[in-house]
N, C-alpha and C positions, 0 to 999 in steps of 0.2 A: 504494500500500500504506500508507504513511505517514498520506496523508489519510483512509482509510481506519479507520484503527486509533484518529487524530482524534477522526473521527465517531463511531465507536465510543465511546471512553469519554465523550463529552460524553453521546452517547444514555442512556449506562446512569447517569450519573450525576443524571440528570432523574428516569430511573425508580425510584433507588435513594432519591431526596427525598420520594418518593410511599412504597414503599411500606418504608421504613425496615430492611433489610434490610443483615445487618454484609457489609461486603467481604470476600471470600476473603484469605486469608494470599499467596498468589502473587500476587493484583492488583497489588504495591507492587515484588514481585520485580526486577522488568525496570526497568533505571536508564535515565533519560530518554537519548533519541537510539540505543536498542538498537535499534529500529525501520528506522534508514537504510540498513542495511547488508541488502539483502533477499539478496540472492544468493550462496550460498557459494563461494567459488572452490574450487579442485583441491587446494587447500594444504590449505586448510582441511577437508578432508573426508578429507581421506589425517591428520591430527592427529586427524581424529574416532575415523579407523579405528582408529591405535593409543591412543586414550583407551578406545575401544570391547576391543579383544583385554586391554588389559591389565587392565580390567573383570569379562571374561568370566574371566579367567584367576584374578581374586579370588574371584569368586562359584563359580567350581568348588572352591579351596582349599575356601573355607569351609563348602561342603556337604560333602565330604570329612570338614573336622574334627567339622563334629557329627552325624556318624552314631553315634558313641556315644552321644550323648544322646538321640538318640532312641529306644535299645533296652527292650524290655519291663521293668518295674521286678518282678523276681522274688517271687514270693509266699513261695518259700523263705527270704529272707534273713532276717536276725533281726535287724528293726528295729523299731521301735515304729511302734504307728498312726499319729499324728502324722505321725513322719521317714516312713513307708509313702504316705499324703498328699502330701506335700510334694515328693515322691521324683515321684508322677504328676502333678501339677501343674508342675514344671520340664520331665517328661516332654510334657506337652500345649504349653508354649510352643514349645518346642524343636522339635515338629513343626509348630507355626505358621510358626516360621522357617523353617523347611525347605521349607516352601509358597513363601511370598512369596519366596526366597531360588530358589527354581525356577521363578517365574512371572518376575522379572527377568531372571532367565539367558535363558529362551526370549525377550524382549522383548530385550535384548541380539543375541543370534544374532540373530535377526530384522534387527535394524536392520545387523548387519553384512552380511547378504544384502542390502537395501536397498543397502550402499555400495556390493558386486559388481557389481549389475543399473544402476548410476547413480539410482536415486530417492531414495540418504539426499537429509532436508533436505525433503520433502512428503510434506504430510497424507497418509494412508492411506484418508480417509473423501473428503475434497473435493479433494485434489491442488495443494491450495495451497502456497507454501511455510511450512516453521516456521519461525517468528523464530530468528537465531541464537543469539540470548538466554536461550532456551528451552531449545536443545541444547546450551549451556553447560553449565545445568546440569541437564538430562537428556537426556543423548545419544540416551541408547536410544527419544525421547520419539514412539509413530507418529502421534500425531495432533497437530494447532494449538490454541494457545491455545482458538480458538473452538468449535472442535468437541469439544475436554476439556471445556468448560462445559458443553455442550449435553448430555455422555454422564452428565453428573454429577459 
C-alpha cells in the first residue's frame, strides 16, 4: 500500500510538471507516514463509531434549529423591499444548508451501517481500504482518496 501511494505521487507529480495544473487543497492534508498504519483495528472503529453517533447526533440538532429559517418569508409583513429581499435570500441559504446538512446526515448513517455490517474503513467503489488519515478527518468519508479524485 505504502509503495503504492509512493508510486502514486511520484507519477502525478511528473504529470502535474507537464501539464501545470495547481494541486488540490487535500493533497498536502495527510502528514507524512499517515500511510503505515493500513488497517484499523477494533478500537479504533468502535472511537469511529462514537465520533460517528455523536456526529449524527449534531447534525440532527442542527436541522432541528433551522427549520425556522427556512419558513416562507410572508408577503403580509410590513417590511420594506429591500428587508423583503434580504429576508428571501437568508431564506434561500438557509435551505442550502439544510440540503448539504441532510446529505451529510445520510452519508453519516451510512457509514455507521458500514461499522454494523464490519466494512467501515473500505472504499465503497473499489473495496480498498481508506487511509486512516482520511477518516480522521472525514469519518463518514465512503470512498478513497483515489476514487474521490476520479469522481471529481
Amino acid at each position: 500500500m505504502l509503495r503504492q501511494v509512493i508510486a502514486t505521487f511520484f507519477l502525478r507529480q511528473a504529470g502535474r510538471a507537464t501539464r501545470k495544473r495547481k494541486r488540490p487543497a487535500y493533497f498536502f492534508a495527510v502528514t507524512p507516514g499517515a500511510y503505515t498504519e493500513d488497517v484499523l483495528t477494533y478500537e479504533q472503529v468502535e472511537q469511529f463509531r462514537v465520533l460517528l453517533e455523536e456526529l449524527r447526533g449534531e447534525l440532527r440538532a442542527g436541522l432541528e434549529r433551522g427549520a425556522e429559517d427556512v419558513a416562507p418569508v410572508s408577503p403580509d409583513a410590513a417590511i420594506g423591499r429591500l428587508t423583503r429581499q434580504d429576508a428571501m435570500q437568508a431564506q434561500q441559504m438557509a435551505l442550502a444548508l439544510r440540503r448539504r446538512t441532510q446529505v451529510r446526515l445520510q452519508q453519516v448513517e451510512s457509514a455507521l451501517d458500514r461499522v454494523d455490517k464490519g466494512e467501515f474503513g473500505l472504499c465503497v467503489r473499489c473495496e480498498e481500504e481508506i487511509a486512516p488519515a482520511r477518516l480522521r478527518v472525514r469519518p463518514e468519508a465512503p470512498l478513497c482518496l483515489n476514487c474521490a479524485e476520479k469522481r471529481g
